[in-house]
Every structure is written in C-alpha cells, then in structure tokens.
C-alpha positions as CSV (number, residue, x, y, z in Angstrom):
1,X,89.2,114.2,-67.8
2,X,91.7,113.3,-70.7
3,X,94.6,114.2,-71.7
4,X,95.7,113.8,-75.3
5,X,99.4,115.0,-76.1
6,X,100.7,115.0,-79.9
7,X,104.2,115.1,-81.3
8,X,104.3,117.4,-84.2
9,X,103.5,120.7,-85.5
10,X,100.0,122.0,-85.1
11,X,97.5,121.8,-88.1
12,X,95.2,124.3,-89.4
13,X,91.9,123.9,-90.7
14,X,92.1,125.0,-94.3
15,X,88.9,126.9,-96.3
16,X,87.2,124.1,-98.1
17,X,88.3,124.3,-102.1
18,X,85.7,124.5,-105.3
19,X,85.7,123.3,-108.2
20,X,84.9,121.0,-111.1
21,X,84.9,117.0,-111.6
22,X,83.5,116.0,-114.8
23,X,82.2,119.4,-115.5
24,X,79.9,119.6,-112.6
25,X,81.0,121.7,-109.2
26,X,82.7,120.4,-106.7
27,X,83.4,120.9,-103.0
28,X,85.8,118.9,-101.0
29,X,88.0,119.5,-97.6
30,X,92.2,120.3,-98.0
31,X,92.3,119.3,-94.6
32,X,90.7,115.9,-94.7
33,X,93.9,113.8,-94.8
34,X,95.5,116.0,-91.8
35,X,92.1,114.8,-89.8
36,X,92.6,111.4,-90.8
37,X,96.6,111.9,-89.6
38,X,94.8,113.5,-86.3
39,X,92.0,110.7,-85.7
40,X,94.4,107.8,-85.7
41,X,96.7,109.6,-82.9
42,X,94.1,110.5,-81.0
43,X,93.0,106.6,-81.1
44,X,94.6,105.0,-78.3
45,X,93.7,108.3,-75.9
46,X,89.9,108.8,-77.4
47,X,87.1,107.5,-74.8
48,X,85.1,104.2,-75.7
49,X,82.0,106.5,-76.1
50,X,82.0,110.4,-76.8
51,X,81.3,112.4,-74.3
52,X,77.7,113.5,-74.2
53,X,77.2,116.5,-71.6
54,X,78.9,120.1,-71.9
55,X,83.1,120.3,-71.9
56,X,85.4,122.3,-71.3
57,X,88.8,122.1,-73.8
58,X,92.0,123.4,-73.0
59,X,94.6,123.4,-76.4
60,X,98.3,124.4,-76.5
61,X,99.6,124.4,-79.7
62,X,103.8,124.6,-79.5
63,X,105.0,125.9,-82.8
64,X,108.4,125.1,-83.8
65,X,110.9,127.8,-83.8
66,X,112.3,129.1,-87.2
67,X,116.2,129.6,-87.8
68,X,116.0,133.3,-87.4
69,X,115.6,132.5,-83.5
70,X,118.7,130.7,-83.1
71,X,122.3,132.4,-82.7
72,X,124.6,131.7,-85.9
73,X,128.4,130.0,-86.0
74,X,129.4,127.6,-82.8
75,X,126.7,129.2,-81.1
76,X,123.7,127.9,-83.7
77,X,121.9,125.6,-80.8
78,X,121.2,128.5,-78.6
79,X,118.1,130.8,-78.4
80,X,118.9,134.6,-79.4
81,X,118.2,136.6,-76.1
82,X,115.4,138.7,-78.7
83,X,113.6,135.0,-79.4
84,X,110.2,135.4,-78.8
85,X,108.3,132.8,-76.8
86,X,104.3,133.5,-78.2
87,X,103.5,133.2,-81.9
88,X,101.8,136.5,-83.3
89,X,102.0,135.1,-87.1
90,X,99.7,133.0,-89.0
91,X,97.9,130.5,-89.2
92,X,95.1,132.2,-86.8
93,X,94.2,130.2,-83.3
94,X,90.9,129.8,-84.2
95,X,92.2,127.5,-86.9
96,X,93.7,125.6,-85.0
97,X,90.9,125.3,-82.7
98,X,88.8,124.6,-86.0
99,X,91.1,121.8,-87.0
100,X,90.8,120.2,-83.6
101,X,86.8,120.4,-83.0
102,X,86.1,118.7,-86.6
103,X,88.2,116.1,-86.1
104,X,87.8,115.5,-82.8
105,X,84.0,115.3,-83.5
106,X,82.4,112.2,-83.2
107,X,85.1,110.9,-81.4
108,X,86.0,112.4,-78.3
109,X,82.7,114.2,-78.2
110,X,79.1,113.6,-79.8
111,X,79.3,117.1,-81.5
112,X,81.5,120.0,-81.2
113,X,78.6,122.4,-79.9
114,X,78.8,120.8,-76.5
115,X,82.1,122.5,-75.9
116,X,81.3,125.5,-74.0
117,X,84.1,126.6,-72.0
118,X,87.5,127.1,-74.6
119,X,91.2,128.2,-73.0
120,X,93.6,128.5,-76.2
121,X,97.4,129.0,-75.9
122,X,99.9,129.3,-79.0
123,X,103.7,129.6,-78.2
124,X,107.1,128.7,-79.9
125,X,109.2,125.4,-78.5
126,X,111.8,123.4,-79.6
127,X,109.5,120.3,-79.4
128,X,106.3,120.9,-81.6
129,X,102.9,119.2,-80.4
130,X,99.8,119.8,-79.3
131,X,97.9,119.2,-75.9
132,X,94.4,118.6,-75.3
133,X,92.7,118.7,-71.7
134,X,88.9,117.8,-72.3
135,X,86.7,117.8,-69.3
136,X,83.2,117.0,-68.8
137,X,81.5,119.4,-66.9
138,X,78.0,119.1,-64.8
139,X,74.8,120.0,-66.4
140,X,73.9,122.3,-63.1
141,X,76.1,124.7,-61.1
C-alpha cells in the first residue's frame, strides 16, 4: 500500500484547448504544467516500478475554505456555526479524480485502467491537500 499526502489545493483536470500554430490546428493540455507540479511531489512517495495488477485508490481532496465561512471583526479566525464541512461547488470530483489518474499514470501504476475499485471524498479544511491510498489488490478472490 502507499500513501501519498500533498500540501496544497486540489487540481482539476482541465478540457484540452484547440487551436492554431502556424495556421495549422492544434491540440495541447491546460493542465500539463499542474501534472508536471503533481509528478515531482509524488516523486519521493512513487514505487521504483508501477504497479502492475488491479488497485484500489482512495482520494480526499481538502478544499480550502473561502472568507464567507469565517466570522468577521475579533472573531475573523473562527468558523461560522452555518460553515459547511463538504464542498457541493465546482470543479466536479471526477475532475479531480481525472487530474490524479493521468498524472499518476505511468508512475504509480502501468495504466490508469487497472484501477478498479475508486472511494472519492471532497470536503472543506483549513489545510488544503490531497491524500492518496493506492493498494494493490489480488487477481483472484
């Protein structure tokens, strides 16, 4: 099992942009440099070899809180009592699960179809990060 945790807020993966260099169309990844970001944290935590059998990935995704959520005046460091602790707004989990599985591929895994099992979790805290739990699992029951 490992267990990979990042300081910072989650990423999204972002729809891949067309366009045109030199007059001829062109497709290219937003979120490439945010994998890049992702790949060299992950570094020091990512197996010598990718796994190779079936997994099962576990992501939490902590969302830093806005200022709406916090009391105003002496009492700005505190939580209003209506905070909410799950985040119902954009971006989507799956995106975030999106981001993780393509840059993660290669890397902690030989390809993202050998995830089979997915928990997902997205909540607010006052510490942003992400936490990965990757298991291998057994090829029989």
């Amino acid at each position: 099992m490992i267990e990979i945790k990042l300081l910072g807020e989650p990423k999204a993966q972002k729809r891949h942009r067309h366009g045109y260099r030199g007059g001829k169309p062109h497709t290219y990844d937003p979120s490439a440099p945010d994998k890049a970001d992702f790949l060299a944290l992950i570094h020091n935590s990512a197996p010598k070899e990718p796994f190779l059998g079936p997994l099962s990935l576990t992501c939490k995704f902590f969302c830093g809180r806005p200022k709406s959520h916090y009391r105003t005046g002496k009492y700005s460091d505190q939580l209003k009592p209506t905070a909410p602790i799950w985040v119902k707004s954009r971006p989507d989990i799956d995106n975030y699960l999106k981001f993780i599985l393509d840059s993660a591929n290669g890397v902690l895994f030989k390809d993202d179809s050998q995830v089979v099992k997915v928990k997902l979790m997205k909540a607010y805290s006052v510490t942003p990060r992400v936490e990965l739990f990757l298991e291998e699992l057994s090829e029989t029951n």
